[in-house]
KOLGULUM-414543 format. One record per residue: residue number from 1; residue in three letters; z, y, x of N, C-alpha, C, O in turn. Coordinates in nm, 2 decimals, always signed. Layout:
seq type n_w n_v n_u ca_w ca_v ca_u c_w c_v c_u o_w o_v o_u
NUM ALA Z Y X Z Y X Z Y X Z Y X
...
//
This chain:
seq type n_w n_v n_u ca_w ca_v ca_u c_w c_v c_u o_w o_v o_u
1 UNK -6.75 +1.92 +14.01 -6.67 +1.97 +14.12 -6.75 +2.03 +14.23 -6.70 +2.13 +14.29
2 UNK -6.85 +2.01 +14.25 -6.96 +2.03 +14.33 -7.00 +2.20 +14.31 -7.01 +2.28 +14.40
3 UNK -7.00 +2.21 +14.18 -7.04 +2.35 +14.15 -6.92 +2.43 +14.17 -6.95 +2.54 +14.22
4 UNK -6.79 +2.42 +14.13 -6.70 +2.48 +14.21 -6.70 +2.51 +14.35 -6.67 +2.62 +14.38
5 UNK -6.74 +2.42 +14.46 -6.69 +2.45 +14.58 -6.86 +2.58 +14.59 -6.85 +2.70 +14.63
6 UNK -6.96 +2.52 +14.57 -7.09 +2.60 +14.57 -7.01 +2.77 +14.53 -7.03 +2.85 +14.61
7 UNK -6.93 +2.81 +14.40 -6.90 +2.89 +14.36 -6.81 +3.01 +14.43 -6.83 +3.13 +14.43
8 UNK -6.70 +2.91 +14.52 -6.60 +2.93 +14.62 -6.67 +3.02 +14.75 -6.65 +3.13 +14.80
9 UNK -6.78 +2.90 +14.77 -6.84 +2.96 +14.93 -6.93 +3.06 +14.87 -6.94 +3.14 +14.97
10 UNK -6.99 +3.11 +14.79 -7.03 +3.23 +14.71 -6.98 +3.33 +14.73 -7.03 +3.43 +14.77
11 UNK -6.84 +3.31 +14.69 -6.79 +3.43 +14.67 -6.75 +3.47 +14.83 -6.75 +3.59 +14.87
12 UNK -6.72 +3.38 +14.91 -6.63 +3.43 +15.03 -6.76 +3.46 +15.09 -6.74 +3.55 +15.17
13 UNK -6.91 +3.43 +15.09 -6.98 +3.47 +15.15 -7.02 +3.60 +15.10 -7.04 +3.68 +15.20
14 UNK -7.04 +3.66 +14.98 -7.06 +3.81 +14.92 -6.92 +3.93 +14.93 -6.93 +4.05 +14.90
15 UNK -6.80 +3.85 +15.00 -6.74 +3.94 +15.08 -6.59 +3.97 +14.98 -6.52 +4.07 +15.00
16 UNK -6.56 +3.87 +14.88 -6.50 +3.90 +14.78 -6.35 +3.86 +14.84 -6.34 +3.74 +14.87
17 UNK -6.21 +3.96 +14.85 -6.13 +3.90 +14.94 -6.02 +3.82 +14.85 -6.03 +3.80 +14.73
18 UNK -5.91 +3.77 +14.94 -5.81 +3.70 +14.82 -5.88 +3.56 +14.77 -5.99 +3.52 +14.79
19 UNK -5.78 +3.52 +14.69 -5.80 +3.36 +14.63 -5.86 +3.43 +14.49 -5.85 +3.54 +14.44
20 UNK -5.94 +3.32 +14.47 -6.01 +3.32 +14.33 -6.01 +3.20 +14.30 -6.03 +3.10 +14.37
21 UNK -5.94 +3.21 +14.10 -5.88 +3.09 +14.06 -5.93 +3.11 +13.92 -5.89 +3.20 +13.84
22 UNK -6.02 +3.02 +13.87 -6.06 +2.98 +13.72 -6.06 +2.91 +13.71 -6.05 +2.83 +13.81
23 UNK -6.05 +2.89 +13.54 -6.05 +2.75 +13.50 -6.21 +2.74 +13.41 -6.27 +2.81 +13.33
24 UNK -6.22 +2.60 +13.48 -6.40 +2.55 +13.47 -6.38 +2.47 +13.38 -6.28 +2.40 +13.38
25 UNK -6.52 +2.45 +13.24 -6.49 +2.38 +13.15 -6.67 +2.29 +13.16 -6.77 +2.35 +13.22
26 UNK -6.68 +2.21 +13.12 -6.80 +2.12 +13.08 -6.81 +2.10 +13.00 -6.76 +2.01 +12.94
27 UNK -6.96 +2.23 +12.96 -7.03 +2.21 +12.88 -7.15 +2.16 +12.84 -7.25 +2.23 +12.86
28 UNK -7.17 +2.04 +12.77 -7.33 +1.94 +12.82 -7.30 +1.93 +12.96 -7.20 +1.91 +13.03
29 UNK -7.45 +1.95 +13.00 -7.43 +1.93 +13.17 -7.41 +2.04 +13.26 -7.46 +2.07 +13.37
30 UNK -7.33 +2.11 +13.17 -7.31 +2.23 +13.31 -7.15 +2.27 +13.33 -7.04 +2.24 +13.27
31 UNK -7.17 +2.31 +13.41 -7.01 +2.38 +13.41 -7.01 +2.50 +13.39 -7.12 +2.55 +13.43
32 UNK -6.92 +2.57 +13.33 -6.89 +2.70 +13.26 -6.72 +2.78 +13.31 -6.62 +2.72 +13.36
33 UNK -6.72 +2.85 +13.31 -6.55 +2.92 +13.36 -6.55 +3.00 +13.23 -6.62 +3.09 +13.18
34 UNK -6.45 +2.93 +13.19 -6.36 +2.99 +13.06 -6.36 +3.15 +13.07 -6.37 +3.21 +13.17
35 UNK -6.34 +3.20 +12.97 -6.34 +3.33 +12.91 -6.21 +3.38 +12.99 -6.12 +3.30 +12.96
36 UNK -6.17 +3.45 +13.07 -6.02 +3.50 +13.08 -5.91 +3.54 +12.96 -5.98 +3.61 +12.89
37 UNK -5.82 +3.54 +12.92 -5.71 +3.67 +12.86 -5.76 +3.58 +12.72 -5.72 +3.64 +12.62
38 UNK -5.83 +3.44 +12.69 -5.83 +3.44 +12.55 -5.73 +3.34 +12.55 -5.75 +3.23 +12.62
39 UNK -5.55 +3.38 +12.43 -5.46 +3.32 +12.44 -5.50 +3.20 +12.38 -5.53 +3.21 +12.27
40 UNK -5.51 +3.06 +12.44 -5.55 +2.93 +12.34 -5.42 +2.83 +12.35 -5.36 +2.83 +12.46
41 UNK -5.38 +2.75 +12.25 -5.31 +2.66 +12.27 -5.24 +2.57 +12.37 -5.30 +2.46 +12.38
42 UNK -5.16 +2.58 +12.43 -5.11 +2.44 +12.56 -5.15 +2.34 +12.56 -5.26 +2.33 +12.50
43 UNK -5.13 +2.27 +12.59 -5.14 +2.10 +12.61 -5.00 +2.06 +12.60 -4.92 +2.10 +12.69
44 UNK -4.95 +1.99 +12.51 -4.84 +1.97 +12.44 -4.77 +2.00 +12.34 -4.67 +1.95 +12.29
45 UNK -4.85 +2.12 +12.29 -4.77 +2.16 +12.14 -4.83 +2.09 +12.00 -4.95 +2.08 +11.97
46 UNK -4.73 +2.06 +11.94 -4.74 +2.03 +11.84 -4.86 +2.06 +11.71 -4.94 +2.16 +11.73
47 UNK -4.87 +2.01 +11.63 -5.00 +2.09 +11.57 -4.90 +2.21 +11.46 -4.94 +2.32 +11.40
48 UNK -4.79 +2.16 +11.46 -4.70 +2.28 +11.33 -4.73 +2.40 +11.40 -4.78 +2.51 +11.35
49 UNK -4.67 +2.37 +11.54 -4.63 +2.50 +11.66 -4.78 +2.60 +11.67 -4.79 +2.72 +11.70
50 UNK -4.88 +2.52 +11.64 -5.06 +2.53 +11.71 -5.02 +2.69 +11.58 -5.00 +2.81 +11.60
51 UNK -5.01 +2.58 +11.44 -5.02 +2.65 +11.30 -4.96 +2.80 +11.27 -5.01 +2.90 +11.21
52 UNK -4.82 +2.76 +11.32 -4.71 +2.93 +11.33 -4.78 +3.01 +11.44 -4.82 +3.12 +11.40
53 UNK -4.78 +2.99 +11.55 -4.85 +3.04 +11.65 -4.99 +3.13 +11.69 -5.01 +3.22 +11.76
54 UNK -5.08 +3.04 +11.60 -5.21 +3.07 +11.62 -5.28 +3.12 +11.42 -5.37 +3.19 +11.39
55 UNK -5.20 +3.05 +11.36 -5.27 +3.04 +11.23 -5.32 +2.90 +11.18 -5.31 +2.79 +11.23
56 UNK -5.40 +2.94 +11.07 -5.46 +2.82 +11.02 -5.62 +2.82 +11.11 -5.67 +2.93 +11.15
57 UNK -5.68 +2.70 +11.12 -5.82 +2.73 +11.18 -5.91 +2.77 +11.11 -5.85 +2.80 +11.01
58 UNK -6.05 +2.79 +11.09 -6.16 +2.77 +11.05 -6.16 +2.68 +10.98 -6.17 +2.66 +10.86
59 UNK -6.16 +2.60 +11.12 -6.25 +2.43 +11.05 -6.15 +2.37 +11.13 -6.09 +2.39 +11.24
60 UNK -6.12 +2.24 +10.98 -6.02 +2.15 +11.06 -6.11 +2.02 +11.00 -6.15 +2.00 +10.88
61 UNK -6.14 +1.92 +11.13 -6.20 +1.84 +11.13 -6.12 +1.71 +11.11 -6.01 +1.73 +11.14
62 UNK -6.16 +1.57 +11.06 -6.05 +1.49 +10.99 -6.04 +1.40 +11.13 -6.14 +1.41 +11.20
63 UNK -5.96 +1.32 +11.19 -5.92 +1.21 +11.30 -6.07 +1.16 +11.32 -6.17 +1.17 +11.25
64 UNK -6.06 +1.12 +11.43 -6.16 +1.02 +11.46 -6.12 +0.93 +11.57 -6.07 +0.98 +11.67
65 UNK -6.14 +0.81 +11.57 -6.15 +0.68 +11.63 -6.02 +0.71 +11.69 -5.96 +0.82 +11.68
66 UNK -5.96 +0.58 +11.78 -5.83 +0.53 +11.82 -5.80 +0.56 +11.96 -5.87 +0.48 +12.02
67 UNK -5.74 +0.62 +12.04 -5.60 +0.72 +11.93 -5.67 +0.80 +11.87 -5.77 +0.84 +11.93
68 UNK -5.66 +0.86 +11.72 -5.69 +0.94 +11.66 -5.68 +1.06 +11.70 -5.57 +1.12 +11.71
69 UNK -5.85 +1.13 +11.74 -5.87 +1.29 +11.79 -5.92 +1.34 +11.70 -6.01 +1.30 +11.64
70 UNK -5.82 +1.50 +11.67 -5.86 +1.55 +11.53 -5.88 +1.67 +11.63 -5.82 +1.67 +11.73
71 UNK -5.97 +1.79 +11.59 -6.04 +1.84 +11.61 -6.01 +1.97 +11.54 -6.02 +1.96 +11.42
72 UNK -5.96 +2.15 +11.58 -5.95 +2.29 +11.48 -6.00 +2.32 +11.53 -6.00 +2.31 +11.65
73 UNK -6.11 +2.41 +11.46 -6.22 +2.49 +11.54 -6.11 +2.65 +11.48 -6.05 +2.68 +11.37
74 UNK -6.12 +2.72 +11.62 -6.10 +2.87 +11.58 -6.20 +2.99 +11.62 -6.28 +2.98 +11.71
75 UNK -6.19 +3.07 +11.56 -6.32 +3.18 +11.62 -6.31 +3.18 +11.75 -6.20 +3.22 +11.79
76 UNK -6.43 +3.12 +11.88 -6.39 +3.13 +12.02 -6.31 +3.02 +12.10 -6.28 +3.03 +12.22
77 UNK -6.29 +2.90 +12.01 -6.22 +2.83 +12.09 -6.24 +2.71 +12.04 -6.34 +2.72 +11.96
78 UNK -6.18 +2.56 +12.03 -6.16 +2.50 +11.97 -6.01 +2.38 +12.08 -5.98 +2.35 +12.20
79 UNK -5.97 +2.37 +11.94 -5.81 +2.30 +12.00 -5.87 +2.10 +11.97 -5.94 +2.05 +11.88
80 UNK -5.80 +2.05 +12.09 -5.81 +1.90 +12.05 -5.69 +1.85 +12.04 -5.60 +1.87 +12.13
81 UNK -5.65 +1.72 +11.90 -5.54 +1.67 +11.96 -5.53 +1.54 +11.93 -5.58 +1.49 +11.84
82 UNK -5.46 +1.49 +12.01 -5.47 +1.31 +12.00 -5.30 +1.29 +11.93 -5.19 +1.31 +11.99
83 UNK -5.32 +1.24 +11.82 -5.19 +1.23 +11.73 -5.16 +1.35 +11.66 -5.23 +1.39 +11.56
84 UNK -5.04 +1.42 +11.71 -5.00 +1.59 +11.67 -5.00 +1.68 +11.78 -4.99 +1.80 +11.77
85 UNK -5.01 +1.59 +11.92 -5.06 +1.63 +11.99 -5.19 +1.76 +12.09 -5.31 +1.74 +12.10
86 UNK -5.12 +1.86 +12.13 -5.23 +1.90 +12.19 -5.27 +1.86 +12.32 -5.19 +1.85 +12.41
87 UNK -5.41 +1.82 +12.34 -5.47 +1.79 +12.45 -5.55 +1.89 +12.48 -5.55 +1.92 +12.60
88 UNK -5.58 +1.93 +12.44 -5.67 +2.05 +12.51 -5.74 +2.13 +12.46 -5.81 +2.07 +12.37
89 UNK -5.78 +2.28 +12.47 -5.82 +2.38 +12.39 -5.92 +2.40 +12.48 -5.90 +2.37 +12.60
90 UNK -6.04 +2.45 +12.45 -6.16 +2.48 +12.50 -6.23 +2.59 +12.43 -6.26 +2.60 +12.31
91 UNK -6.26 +2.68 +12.55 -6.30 +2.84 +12.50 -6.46 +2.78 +12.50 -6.51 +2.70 +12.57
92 UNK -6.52 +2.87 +12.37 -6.65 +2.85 +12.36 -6.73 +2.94 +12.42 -6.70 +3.06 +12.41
93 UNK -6.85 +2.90 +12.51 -6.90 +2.96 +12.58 -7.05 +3.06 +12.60 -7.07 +3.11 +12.71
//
């Protein structure tokens, strides 16, 4: 969070007008701002919905530990989901 606000007063100090709004992802120990415009899965959809929607993945990785998080890698992104669940898609950086 720290590097967000560092990022914020950056910008209003280099003169940049308007609200500025990304979405920050952690990767290792850094933080990263997502790719813009790359369409990735919601958080709630289904893995059928992931499948019609997006296709089949790359790489689909098997469950792991409880609740079971199964893992599709796609070119650029990878989807997480706990059950059939989507939790969360993360653009690779």
């Amino acid at each position: 969070m720290r590097y967000v606000k560092w990022l914020m007063a950056a910008l209003l100090v280099a003169g940049i007008p308007g609200f500025v709004a990304a979405e920050t992802i952690a990767v290792g120990n850094r933080i990263e701002v997502a790719k813009p415009g790359v369409p990735t899965p919601k958080r709630g959809m289904t893995m059928s919905e992931v499948r019609n929607r997006f296709g089949a993945p790359r790489v689909q990785l098997p469950p792991v530990g409880r609740p079971p998080i199964t893992r599709w890698k796609y070119p650029g992104y990878t989807v997480y989901f706990e059950y059939h669940y989507v939790i969360d898609s993360v653009v690779a950086g």
